[in-house]
TIMI-279762 format. One record per residue (C-alpha): residue number from 1; z, y, x. Coordinates in nm, 4 decimals, decimal comma. Each point is the difference from the previous one (the first is absolute). Example, Ala and Ser with C-alpha at 12.3 -4.5 7.8 and 13.67 -1.06 7.14 Angstrom:
<sites>
   pos         up      north       east
     1     0,7800    -0,4500     1,2300
     2    -0,0660     0,3440     0,1370
</sites>
This chain:
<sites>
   pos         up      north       east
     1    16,0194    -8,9315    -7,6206
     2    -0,0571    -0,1774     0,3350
     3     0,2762     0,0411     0,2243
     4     0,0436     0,0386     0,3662
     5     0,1400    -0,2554     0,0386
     6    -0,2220    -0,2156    -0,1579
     7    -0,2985     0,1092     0,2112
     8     0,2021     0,0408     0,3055
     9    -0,0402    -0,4221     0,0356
    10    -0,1264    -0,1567     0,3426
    11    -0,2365    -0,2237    -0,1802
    12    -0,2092     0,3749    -0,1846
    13     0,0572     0,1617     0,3209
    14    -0,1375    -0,2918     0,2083
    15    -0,2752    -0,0484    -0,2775
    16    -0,1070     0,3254     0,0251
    17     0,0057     0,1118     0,3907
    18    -0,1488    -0,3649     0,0336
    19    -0,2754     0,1151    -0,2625
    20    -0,1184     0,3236     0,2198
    21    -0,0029    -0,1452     0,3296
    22    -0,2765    -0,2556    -0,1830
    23    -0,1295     0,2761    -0,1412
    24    -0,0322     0,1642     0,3617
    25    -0,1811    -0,2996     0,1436
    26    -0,2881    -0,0040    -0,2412
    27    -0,0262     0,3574     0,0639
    28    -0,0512    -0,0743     0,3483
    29    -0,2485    -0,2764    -0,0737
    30    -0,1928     0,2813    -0,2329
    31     0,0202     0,1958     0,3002
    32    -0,1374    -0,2929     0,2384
    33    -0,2665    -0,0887    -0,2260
    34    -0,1441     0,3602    -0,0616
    35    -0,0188     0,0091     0,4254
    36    -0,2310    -0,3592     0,0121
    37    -0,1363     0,2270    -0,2890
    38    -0,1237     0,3244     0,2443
    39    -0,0912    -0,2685     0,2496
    40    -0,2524    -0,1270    -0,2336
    41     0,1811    -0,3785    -0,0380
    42     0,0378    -0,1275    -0,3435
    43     0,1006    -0,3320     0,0065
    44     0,3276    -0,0319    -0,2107
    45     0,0424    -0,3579    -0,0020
    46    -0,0029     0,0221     0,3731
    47     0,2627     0,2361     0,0109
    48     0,2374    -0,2553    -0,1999
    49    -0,0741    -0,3199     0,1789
    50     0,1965     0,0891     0,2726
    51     0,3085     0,0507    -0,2332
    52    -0,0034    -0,3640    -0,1025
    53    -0,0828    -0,0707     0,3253
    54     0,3333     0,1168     0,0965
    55     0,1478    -0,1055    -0,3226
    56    -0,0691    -0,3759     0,0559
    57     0,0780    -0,0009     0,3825
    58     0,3717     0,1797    -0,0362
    59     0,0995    -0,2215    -0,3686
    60    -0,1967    -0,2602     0,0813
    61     0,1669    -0,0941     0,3423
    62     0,3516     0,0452    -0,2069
    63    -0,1335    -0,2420    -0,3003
    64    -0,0753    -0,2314     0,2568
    65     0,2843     0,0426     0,2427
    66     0,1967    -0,1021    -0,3543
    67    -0,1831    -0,3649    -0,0579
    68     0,0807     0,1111    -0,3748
    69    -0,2553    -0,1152    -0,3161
    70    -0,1187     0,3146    -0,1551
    71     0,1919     0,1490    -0,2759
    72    -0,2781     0,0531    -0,2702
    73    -0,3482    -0,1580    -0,0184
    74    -0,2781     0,0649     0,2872
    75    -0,2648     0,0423    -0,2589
    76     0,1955     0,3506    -0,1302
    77    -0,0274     0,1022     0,3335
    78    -0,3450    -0,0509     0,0092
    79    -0,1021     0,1955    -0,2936
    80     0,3015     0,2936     0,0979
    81    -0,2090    -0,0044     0,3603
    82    -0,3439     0,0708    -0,1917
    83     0,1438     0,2630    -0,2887
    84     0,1386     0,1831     0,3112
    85    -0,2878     0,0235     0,2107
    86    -0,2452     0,0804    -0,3035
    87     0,2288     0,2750    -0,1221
    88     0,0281     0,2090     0,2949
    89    -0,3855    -0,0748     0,1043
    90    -0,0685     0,1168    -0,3962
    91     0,2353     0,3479     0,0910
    92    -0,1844     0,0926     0,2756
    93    -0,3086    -0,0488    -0,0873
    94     0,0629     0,2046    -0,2885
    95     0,0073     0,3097     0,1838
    96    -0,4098    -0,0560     0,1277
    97    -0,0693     0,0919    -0,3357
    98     0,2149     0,2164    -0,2272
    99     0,2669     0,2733     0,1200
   100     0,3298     0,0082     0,1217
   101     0,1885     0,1514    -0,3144
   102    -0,1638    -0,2314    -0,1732
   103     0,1270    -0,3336     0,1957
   104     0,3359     0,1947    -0,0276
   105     0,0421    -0,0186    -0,3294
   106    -0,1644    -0,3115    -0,0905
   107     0,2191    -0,1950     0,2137
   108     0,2708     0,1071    -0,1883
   109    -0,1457    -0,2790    -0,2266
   110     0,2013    -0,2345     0,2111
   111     0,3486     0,1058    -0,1385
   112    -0,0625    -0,1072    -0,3901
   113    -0,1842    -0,3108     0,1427
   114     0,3157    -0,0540     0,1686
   115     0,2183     0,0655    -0,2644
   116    -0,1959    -0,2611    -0,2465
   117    -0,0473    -0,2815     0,2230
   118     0,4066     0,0194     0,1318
   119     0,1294     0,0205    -0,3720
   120    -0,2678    -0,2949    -0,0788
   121     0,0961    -0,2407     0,2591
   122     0,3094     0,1067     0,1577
   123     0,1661     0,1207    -0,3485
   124     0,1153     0,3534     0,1868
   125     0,0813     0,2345    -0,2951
   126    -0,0302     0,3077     0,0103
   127     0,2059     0,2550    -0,1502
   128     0,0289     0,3587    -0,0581
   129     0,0952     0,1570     0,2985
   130    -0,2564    -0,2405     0,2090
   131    -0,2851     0,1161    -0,2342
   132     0,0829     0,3729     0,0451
   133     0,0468    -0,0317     0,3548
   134    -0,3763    -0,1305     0,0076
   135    -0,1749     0,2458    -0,2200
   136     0,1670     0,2944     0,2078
   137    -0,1255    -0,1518     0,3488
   138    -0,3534    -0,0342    -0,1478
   139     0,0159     0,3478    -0,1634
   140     0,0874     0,0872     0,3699
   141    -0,2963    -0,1237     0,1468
   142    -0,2320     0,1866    -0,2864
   143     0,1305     0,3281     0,1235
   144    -0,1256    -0,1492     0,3381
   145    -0,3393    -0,0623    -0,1321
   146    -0,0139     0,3409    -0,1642
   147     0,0692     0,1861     0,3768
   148    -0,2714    -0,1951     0,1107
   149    -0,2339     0,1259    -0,3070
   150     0,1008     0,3532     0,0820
   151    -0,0433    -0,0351     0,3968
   152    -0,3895    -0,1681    -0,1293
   153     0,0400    -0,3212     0,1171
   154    -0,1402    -0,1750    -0,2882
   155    -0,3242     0,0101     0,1733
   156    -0,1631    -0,3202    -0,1886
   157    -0,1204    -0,2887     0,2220
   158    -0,3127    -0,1550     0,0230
   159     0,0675    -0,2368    -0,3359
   160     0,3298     0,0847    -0,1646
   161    -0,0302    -0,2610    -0,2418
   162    -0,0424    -0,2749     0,2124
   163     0,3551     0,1325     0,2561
   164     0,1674     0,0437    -0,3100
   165    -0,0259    -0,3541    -0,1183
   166     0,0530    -0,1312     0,3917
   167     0,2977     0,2496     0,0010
   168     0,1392    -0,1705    -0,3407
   169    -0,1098    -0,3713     0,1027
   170     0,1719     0,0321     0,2990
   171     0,3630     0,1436    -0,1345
   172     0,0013    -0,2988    -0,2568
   173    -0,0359    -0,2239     0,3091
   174     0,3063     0,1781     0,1725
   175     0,1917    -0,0221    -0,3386
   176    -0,0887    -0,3926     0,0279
   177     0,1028     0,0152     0,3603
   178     0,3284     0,1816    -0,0002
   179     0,1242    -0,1913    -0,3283
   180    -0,1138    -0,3423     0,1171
   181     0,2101     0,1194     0,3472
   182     0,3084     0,0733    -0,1862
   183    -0,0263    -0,3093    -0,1694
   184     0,0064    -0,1563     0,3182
   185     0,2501     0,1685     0,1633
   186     0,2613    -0,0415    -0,1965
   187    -0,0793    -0,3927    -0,0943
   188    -0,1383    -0,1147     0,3197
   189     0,0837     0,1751     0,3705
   190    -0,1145     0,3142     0,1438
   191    -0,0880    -0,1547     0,3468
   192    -0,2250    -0,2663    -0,1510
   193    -0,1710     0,2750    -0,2331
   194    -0,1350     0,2012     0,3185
   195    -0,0739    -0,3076     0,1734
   196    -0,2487    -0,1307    -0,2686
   197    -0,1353     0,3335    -0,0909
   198    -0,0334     0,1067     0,3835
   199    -0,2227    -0,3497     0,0283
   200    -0,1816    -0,0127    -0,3159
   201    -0,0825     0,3533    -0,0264
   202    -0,0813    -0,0357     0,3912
   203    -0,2457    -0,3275    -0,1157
   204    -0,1702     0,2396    -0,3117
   205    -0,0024     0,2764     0,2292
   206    -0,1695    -0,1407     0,2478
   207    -0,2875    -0,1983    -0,2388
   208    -0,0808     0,2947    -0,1572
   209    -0,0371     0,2169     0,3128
   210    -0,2095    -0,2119     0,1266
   211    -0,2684     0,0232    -0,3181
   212     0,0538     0,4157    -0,0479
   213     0,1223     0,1234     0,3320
   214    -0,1530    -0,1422     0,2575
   215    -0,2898     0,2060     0,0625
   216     0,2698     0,3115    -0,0351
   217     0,2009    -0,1505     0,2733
   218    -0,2423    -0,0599     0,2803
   219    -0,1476     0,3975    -0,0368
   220     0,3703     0,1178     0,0976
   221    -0,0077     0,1255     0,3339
   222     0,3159    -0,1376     0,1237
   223     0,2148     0,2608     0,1341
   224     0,4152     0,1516     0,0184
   225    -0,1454     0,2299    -0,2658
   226    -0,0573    -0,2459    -0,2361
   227     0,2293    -0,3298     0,0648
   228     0,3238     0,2164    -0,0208
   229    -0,0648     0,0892    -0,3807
   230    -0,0410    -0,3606    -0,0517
   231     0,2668    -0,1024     0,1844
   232     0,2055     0,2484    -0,1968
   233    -0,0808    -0,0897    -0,2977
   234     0,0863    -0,3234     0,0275
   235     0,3523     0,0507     0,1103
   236     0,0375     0,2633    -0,2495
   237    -0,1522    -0,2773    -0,2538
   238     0,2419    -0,2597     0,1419
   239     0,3463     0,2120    -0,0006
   240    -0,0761     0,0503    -0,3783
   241    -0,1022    -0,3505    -0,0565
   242     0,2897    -0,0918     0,1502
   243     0,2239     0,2456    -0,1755
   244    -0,1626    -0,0233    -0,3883
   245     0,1504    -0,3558    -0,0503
   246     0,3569     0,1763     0,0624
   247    -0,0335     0,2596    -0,2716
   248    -0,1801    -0,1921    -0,2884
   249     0,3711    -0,2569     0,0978
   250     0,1634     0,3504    -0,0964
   251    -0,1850     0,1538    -0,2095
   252    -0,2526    -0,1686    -0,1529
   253    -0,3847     0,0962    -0,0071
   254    -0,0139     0,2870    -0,2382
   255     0,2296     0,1688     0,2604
   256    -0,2143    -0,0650     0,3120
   257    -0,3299     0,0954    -0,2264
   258     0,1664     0,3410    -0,0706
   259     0,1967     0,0923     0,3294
   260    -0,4171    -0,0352     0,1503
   261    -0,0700     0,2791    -0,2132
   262     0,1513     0,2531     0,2501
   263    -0,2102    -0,1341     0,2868
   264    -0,3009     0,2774    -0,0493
   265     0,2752     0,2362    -0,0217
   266     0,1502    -0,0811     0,3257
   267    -0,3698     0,0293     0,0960
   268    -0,0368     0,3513    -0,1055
   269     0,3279     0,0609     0,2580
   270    -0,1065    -0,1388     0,2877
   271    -0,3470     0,2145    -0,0803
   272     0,2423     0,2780    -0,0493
   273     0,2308    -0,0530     0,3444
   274    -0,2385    -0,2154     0,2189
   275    -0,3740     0,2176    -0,0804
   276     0,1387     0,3498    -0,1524
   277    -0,2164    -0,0564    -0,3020
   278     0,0758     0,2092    -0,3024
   279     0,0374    -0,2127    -0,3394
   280     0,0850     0,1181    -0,3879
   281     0,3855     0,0684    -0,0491
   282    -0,0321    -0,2884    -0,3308
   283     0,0010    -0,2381     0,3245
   284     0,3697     0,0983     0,0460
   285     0,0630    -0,0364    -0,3953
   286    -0,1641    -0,3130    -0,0290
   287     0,1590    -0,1198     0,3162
   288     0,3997     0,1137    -0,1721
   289    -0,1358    -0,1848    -0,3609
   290    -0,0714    -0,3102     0,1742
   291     0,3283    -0,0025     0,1547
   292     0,2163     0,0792    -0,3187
   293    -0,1976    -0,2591    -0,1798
   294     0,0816    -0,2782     0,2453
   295     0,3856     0,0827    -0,0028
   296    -0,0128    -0,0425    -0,3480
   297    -0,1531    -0,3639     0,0391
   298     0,2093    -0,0932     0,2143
   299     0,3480     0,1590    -0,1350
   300    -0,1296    -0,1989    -0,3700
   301     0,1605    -0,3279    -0,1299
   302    -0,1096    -0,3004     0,2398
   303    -0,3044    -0,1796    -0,0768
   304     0,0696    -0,3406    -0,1959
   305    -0,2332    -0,2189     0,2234
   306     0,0809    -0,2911    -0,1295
   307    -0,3011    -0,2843     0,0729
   308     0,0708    -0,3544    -0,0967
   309     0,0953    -0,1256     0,3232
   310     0,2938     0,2694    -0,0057
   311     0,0809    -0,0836    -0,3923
   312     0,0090    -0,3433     0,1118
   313     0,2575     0,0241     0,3064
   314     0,1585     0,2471    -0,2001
   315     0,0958    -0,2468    -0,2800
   316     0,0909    -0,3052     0,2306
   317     0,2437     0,2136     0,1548
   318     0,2103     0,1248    -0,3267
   319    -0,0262    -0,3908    -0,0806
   320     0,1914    -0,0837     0,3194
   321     0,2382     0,2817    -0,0766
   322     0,0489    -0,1358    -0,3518
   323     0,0320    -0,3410     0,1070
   324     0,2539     0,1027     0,3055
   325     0,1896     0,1440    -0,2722
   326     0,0159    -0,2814    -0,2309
   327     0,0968    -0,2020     0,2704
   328     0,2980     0,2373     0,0914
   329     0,1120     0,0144    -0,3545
   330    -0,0244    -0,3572    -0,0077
   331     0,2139    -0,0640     0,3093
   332     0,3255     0,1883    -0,1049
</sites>
């Protein structure tokens, strides 16, 4: 049995509140992105180059206010900048061609990724109460795709197959991403990791708009309208940039990966609240699942994440306290 007091800790509390207010801000970028949507812009790398934008001008001034050599290799920047940009472009492309349930649940497909790739290279294991946390948050979100069967919003797109392996491609790049981030994190400095990712992903960003989205950009008739979604989005984009390096310290990826879960719940709220639509009472179900299932992640043993740098410091330090001791003894 789990007691009170043991969930009743500020780093679960913090990990989870932390979680939903993330959750929140991509809700509000889904809601951005669906108003460029209505106003007949699709241009989705667009939409995130102002977030590095921002991302390398506030870190970047700090890194260089600092006069500091950077804490992990540029290169892994580099490739961290490109994975990032290619996943969400992959995302939201997606939804051009196969439905909306359907890019629901396949980007669940980003939680085992995340699970495999953190106990390969950052040696997290996982144990029992972790593992059961994680199936109940994704049997959570299955109740949320059957609502959206039942309300007939499976309509098919114009080529499932190929949104379906966009929608997969592109949650094994955000696995990539959000492991390689927590790797980063907690073995280089949070600061620097923005920084780099705000200017390479800025650099990509910015290459790649100007081969696919260029055309896109110069039919936008320029108005309030339509630079206050973009505008937005990127601060929305920014805040949770911003704030994901925080949690995956905490909590590690497979935490982050599952508290995003709730976001098209929080969705179906504001719908609920903010438009007066009616949805299917499993939303509410799905929405209490998802919940239960993260408390039990987080009230589980603590992750072992153990990498080789941490073994290593690890080690040196029980030396010193062996050797401290050993010189003690030796003195009396």
């Amino acid at each position: 049995m789990v007691s009170f007091d043991q969930f009743w800790n500020r780093n679960t509390v913090t990990g989870l509140g932390l979680g939903q207010f993330l959750s929140l801000l991509i809700t509000s970028t889904g809601f951005t992105s669906s108003e460029l949507a209505k106003k007949g812009i699709n241009a989705p790398t667009s939409q995130s180059f102002l977030n590095y934008v921002f991302l390398a001008i506030v870190y970047g001034s700090i890194v260089l206010y600092r006069r500091q050599a950077l804490k992990a290799k540029w290169y892994y920047y580099i490739i961290l900048g490109l994975v990032d940009v290619e996943a969400n472009f992959l995302v939201v492309k997606a939804y051009q061609y196969t439905s909306l349930t359907s890019v629901m649940l396949l980007d669940c497909w980003s939680i085992p990724c995340v699970m495999l790739l953190t106990w390969i290279f950052l040696k997290t294991k996982y144990r029992f109460k972790k593992i059961t946390g994680v199936v109940v948050c994704i049997a959570g979100l299955v109740l949320v795709v059957f609502s959206d069967v039942h309300a007939s919003d499976r309509a098919s797109g114009s080529n499932p197959r190929i949104g379906d392996l966009l929608v997969i491609a592109g949650a094994t790049l955000y696995a990539v991403s959000n492991v390689s981030e927590e790797f980063l994190v907690k073995n280089a400095d949070r600061v620097e990791l923005m920084a780099m990712l705000g200017l390479f992903g800025g650099i990509v960003s910015a290459i790649q708009i100007s081969i696919l989205e260029r055309n896109e950009l110069k039919s936008i008739h320029w108005s309030a309208g339509a630079a206050l979604p973009f505008v937005g989005f990127a601060v929305a984009m920014f805040l949770f940039y911003s704030l994901v390096p925080v949690l995956l310290k905490m909590n590690g990826s497979t935490m982050l990966n599952l508290s995003l879960l709730t976001s098209d719940m929080w969705a179906v709220l504001i719908r609920i609240f903010a438009y007066h639509e009616k949805v299917d009472w499993m939303y509410f179900v799905a929405f209490g699942v998802v919940v239960v299932g993260l408390i039990i992640y987080s009230v589980g043993e603590k992750d072992e994440n153990q990498d080789p740098l941490h073994v290593a410091e690890d080690a040196d330090q029980r030396q010193r306290q062996h050797d401290e001791e050993a010189t003690t003894s030796g003195k009396s």
